[in-house]
N, CA, C and O atoms as CSV, one atom per row, in Angstrom:
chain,resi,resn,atom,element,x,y,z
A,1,UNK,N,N,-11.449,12.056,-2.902
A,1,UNK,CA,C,-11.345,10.643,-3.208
A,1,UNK,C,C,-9.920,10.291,-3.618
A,1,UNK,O,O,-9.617,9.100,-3.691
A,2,UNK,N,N,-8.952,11.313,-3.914
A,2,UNK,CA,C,-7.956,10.477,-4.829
A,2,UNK,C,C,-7.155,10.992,-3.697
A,2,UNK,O,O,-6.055,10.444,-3.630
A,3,UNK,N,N,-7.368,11.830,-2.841
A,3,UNK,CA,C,-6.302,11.184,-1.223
A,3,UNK,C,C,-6.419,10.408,-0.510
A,3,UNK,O,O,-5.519,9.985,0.216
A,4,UNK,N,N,-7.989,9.879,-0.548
A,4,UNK,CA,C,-8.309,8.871,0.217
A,4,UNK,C,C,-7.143,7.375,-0.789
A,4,UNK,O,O,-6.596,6.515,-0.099
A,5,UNK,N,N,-6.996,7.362,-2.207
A,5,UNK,CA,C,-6.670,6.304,-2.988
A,5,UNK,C,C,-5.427,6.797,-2.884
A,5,UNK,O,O,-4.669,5.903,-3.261
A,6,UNK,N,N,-4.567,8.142,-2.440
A,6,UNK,CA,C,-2.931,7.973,-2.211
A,6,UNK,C,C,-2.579,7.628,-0.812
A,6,UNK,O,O,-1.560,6.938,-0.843
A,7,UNK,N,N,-2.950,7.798,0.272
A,7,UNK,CA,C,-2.626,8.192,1.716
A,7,UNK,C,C,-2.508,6.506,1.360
A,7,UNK,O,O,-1.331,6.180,1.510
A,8,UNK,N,N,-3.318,5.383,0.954
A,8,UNK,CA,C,-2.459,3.766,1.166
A,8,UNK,C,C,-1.316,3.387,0.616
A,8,UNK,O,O,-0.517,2.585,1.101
A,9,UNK,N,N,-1.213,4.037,-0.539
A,9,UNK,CA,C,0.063,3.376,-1.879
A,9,UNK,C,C,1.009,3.178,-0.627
A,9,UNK,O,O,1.285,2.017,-0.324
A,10,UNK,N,N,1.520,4.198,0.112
A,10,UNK,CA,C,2.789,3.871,0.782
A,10,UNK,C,C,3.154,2.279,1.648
A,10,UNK,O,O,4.214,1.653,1.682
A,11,UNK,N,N,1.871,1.984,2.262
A,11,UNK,CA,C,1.783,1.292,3.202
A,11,UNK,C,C,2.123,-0.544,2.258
A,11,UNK,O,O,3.083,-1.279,2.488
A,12,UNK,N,N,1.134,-0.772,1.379
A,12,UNK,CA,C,1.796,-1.726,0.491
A,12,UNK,C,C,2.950,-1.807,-0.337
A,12,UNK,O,O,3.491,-2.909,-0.419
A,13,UNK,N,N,3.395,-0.916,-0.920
A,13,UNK,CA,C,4.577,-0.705,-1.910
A,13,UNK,C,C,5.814,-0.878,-0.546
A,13,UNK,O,O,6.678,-1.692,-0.873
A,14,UNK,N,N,6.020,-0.328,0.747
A,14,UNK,CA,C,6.690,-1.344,1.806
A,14,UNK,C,C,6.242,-2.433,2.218
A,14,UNK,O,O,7.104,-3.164,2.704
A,15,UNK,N,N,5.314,-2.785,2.211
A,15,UNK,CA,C,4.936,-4.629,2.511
A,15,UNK,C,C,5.705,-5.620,1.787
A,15,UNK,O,O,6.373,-6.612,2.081
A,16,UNK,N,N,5.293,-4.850,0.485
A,16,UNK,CA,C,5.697,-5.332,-0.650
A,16,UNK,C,C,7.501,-5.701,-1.054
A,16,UNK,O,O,8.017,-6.764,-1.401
A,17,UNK,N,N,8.180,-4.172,-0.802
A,17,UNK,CA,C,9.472,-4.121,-0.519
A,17,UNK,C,C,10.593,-5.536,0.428
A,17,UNK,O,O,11.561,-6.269,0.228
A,18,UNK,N,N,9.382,-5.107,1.694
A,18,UNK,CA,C,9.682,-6.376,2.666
A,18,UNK,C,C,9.554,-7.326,2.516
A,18,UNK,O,O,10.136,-8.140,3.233
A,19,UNK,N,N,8.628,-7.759,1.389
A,19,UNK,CA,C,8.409,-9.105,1.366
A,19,UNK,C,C,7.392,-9.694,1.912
A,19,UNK,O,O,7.454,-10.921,1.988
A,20,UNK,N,N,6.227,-9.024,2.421
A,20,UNK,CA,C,5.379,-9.221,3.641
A,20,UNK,C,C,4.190,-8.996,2.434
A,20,UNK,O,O,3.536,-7.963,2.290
A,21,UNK,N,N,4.106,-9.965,1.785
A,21,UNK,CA,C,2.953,-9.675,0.621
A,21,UNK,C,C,2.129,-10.280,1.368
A,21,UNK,O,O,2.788,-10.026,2.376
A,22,UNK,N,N,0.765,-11.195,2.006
A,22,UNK,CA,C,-0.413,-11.240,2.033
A,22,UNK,C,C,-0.850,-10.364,3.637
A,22,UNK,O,O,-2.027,-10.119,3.903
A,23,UNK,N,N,0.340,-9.966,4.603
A,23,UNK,CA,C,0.224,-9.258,5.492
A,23,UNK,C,C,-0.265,-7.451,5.161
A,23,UNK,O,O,-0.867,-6.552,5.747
A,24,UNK,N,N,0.296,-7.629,4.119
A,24,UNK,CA,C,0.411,-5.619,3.905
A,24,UNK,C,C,-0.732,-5.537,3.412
A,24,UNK,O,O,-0.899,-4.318,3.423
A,25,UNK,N,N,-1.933,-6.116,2.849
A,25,UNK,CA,C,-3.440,-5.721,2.433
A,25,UNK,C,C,-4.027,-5.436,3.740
A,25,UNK,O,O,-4.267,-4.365,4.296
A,26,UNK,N,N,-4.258,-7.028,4.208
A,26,UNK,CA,C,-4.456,-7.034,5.529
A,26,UNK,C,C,-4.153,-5.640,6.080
A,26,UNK,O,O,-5.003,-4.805,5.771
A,27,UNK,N,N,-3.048,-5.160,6.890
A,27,UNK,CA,C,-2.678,-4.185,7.376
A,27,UNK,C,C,-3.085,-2.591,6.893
A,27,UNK,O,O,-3.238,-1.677,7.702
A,28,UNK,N,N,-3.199,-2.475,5.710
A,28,UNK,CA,C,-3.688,-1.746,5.242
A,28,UNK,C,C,-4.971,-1.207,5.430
A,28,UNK,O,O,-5.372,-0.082,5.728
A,29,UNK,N,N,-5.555,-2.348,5.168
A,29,UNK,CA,C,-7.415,-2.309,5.046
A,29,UNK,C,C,-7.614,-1.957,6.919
A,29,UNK,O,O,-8.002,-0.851,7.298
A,30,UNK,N,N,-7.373,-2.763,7.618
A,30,UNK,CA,C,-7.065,-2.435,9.365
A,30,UNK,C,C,-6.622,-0.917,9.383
A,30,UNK,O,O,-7.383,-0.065,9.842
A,31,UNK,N,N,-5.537,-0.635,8.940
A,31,UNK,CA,C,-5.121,0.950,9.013
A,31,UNK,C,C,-6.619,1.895,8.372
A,31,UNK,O,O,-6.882,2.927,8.990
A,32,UNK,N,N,-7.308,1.609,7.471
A,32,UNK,CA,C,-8.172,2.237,6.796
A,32,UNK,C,C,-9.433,1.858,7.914
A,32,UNK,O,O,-10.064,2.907,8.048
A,33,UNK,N,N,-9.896,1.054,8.553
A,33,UNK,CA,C,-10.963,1.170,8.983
A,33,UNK,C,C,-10.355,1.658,10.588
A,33,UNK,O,O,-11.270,1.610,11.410
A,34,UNK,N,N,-9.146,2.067,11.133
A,34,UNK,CA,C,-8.964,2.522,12.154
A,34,UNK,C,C,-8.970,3.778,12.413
A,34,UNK,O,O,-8.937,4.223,13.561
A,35,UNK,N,N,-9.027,4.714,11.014
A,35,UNK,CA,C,-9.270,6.009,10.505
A,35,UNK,C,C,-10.482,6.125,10.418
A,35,UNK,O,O,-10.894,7.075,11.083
A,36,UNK,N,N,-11.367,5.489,9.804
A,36,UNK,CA,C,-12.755,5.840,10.072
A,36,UNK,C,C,-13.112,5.633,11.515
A,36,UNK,O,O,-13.569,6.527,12.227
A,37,UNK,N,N,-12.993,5.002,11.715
A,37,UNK,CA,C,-13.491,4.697,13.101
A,37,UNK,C,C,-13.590,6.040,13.805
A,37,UNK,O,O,-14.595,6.667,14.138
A,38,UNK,N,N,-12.177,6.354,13.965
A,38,UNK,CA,C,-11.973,7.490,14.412
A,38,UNK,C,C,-12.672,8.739,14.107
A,38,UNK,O,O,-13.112,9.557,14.915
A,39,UNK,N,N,-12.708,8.768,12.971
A,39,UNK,CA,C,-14.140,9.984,12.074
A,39,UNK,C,C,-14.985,9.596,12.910
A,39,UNK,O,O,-15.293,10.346,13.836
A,40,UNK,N,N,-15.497,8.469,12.793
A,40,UNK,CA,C,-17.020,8.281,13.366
A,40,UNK,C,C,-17.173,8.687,15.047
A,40,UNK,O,O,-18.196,9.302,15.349
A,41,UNK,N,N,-16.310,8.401,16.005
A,41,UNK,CA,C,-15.895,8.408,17.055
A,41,UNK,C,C,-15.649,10.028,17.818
A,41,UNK,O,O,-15.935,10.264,18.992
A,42,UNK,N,N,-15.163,10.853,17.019
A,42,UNK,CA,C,-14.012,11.686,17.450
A,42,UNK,C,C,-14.585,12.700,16.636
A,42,UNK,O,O,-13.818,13.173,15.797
A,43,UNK,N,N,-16.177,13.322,16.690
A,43,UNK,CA,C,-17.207,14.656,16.348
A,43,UNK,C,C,-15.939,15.821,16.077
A,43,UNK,O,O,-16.229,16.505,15.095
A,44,UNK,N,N,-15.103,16.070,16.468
A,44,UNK,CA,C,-14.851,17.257,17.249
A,44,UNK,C,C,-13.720,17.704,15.844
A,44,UNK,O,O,-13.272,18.827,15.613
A,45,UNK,N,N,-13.537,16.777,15.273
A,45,UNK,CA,C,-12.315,16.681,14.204
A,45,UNK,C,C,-12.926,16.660,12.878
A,45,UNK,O,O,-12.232,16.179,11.982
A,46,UNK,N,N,-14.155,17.112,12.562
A,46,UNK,CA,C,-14.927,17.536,11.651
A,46,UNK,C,C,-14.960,16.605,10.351
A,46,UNK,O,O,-15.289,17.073,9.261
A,47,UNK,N,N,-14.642,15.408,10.502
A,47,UNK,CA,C,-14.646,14.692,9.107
A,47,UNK,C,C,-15.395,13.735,9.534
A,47,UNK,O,O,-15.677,13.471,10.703
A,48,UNK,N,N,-15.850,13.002,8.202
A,48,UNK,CA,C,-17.514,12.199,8.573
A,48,UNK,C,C,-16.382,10.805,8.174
A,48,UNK,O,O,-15.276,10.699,7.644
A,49,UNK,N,N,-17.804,9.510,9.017
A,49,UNK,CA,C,-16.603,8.520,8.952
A,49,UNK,C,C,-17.688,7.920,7.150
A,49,UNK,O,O,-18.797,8.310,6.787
A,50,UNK,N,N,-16.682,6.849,6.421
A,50,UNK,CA,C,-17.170,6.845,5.240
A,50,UNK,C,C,-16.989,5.634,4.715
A,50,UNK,O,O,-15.779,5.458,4.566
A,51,UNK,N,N,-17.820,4.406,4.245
A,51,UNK,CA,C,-17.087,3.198,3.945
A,51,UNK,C,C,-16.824,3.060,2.114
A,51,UNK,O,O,-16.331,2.169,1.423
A,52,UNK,N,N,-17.247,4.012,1.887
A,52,UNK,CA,C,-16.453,4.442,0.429
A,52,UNK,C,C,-14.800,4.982,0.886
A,52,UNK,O,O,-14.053,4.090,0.486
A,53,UNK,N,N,-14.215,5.761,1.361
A,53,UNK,CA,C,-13.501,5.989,1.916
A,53,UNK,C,C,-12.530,4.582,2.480
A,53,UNK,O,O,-11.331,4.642,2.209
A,54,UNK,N,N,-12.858,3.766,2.986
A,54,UNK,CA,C,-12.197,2.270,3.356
A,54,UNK,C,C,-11.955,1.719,2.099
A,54,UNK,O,O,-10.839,1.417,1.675
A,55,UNK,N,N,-13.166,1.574,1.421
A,55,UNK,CA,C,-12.831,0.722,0.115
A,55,UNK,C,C,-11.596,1.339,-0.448
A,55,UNK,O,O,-10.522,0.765,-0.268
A,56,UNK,N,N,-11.673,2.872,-1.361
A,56,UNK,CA,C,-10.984,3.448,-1.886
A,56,UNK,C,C,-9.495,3.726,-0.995
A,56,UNK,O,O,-8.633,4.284,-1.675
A,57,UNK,N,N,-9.145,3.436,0.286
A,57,UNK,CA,C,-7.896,3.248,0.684
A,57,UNK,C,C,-7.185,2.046,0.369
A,57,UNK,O,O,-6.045,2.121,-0.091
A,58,UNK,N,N,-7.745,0.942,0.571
A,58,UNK,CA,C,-7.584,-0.315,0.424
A,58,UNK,C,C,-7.304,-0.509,-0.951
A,58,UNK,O,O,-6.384,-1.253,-1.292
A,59,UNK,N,N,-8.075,0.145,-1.849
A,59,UNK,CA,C,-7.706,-0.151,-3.645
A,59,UNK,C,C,-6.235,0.683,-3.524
A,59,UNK,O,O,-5.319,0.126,-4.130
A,60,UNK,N,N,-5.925,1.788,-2.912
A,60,UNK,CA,C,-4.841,2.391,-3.165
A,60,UNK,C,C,-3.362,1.812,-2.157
A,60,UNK,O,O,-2.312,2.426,-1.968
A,61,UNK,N,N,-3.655,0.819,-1.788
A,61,UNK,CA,C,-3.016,-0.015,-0.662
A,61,UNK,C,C,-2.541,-0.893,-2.008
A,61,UNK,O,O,-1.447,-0.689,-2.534
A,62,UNK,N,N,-3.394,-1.794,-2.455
A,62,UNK,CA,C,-3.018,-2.924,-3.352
A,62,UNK,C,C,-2.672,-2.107,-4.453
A,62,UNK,O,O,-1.837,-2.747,-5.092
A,63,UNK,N,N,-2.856,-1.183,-4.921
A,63,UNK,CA,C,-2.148,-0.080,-6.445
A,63,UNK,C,C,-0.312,0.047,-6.135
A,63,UNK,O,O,0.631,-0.275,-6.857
A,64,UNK,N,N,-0.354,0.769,-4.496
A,64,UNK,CA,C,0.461,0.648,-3.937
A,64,UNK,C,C,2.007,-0.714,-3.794
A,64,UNK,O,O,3.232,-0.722,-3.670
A,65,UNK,N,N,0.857,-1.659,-3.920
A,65,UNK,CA,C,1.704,-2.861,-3.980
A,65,UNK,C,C,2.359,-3.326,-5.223
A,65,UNK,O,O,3.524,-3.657,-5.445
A,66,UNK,N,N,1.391,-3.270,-5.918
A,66,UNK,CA,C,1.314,-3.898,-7.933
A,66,UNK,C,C,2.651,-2.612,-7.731
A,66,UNK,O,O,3.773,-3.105,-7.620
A,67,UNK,N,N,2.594,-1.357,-7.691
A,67,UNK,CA,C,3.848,-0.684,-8.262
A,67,UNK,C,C,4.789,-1.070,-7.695
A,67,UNK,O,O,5.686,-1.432,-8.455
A,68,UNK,N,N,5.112,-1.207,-6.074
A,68,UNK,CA,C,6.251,-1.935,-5.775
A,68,UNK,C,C,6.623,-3.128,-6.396
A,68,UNK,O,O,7.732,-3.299,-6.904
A,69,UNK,N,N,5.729,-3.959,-6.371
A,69,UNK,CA,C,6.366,-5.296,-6.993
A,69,UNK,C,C,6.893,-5.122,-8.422
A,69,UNK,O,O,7.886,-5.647,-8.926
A,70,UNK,N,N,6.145,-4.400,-8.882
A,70,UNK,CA,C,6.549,-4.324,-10.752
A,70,UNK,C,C,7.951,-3.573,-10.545
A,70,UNK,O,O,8.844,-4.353,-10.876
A,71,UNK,N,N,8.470,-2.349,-10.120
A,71,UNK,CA,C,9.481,-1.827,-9.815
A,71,UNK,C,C,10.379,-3.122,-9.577
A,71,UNK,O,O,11.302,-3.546,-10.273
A,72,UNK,N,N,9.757,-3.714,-8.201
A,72,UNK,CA,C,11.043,-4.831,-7.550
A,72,UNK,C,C,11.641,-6.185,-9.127
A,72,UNK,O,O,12.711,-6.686,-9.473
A,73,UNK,N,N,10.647,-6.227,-9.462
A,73,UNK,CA,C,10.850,-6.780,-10.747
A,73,UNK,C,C,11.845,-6.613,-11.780
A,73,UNK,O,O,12.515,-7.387,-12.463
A,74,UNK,N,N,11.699,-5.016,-11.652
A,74,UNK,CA,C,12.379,-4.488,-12.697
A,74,UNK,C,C,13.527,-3.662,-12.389
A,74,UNK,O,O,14.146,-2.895,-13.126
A,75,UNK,N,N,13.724,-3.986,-11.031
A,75,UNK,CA,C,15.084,-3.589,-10.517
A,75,UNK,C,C,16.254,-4.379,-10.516
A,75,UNK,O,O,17.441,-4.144,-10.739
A,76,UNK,N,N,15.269,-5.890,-10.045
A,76,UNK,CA,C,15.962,-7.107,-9.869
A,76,UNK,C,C,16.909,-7.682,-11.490
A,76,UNK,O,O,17.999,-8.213,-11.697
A,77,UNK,N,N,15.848,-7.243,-12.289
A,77,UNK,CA,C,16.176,-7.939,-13.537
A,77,UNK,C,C,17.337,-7.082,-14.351
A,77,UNK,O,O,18.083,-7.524,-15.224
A,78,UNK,N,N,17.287,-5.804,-13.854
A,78,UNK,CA,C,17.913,-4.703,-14.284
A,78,UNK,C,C,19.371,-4.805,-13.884
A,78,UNK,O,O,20.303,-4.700,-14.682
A,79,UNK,N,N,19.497,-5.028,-12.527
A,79,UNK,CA,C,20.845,-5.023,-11.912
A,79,UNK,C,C,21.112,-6.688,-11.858
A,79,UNK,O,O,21.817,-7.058,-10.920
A,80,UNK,N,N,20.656,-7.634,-12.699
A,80,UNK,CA,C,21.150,-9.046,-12.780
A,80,UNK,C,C,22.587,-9.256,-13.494
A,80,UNK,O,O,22.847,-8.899,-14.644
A,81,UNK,N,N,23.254,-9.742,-12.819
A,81,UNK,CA,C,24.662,-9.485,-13.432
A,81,UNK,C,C,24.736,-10.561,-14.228
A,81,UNK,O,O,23.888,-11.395,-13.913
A,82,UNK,N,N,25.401,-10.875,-15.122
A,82,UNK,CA,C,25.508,-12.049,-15.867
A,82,UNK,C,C,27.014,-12.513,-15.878
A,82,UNK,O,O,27.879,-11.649,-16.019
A,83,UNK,N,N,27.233,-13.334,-15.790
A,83,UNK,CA,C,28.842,-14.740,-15.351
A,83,UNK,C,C,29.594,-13.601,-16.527
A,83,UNK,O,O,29.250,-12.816,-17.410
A,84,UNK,N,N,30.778,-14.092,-15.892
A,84,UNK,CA,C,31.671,-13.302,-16.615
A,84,UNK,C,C,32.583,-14.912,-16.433
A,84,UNK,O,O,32.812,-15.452,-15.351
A,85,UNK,N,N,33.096,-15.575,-18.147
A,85,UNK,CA,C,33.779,-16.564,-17.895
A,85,UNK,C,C,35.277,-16.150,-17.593
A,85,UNK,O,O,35.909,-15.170,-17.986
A,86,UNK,N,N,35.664,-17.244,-16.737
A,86,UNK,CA,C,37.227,-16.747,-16.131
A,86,UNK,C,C,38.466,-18.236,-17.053
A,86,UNK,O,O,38.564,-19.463,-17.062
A,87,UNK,N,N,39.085,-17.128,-17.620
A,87,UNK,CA,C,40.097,-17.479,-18.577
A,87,UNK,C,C,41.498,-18.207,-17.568
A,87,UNK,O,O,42.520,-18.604,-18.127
């Protein structure tokens, strides 16, 4: 379960990066049910398809995101330069 909740972080925390915030869930959750599918589809590759498994990608998709954005937050605010008055 808690690879199924890392294998998304990546995919939002770049959405996120990009700027592509209500696209990268979306995309995510699509990436997660295109993997099952495939389980379900594709016997031969020994993993069962699972919609616990979708959910729990998708939560790690949007976990994924909340840390990018909080980072981008705190990068932005971090490296904010402040006026320097000119004499």
């Amino acid at each position: 379960m808690l690879s199924n909740l890392l294998v998304s972080v990546p995919w939002l925390a770049f959405a996120v990066l990009v700027a592509v915030v209500i696209v990268g869930p979306v995309c995510a959750s699509a990436l997660s049910v295109a993997i099952e599918a495939v389980q379900a589809l594709v016997p031969t590759i020994g993993r069962a398809c699972d919609t616990g498994d979708w959910v729990t990608n998708t939560i790690g998709a949007v976990l994924g995101g909340v840390v990018a954005a909080l980072a981008l937050v705190w990068h932005r605010s971090a490296t904010r330069l402040e006026p320097v008055p000119v004499e």
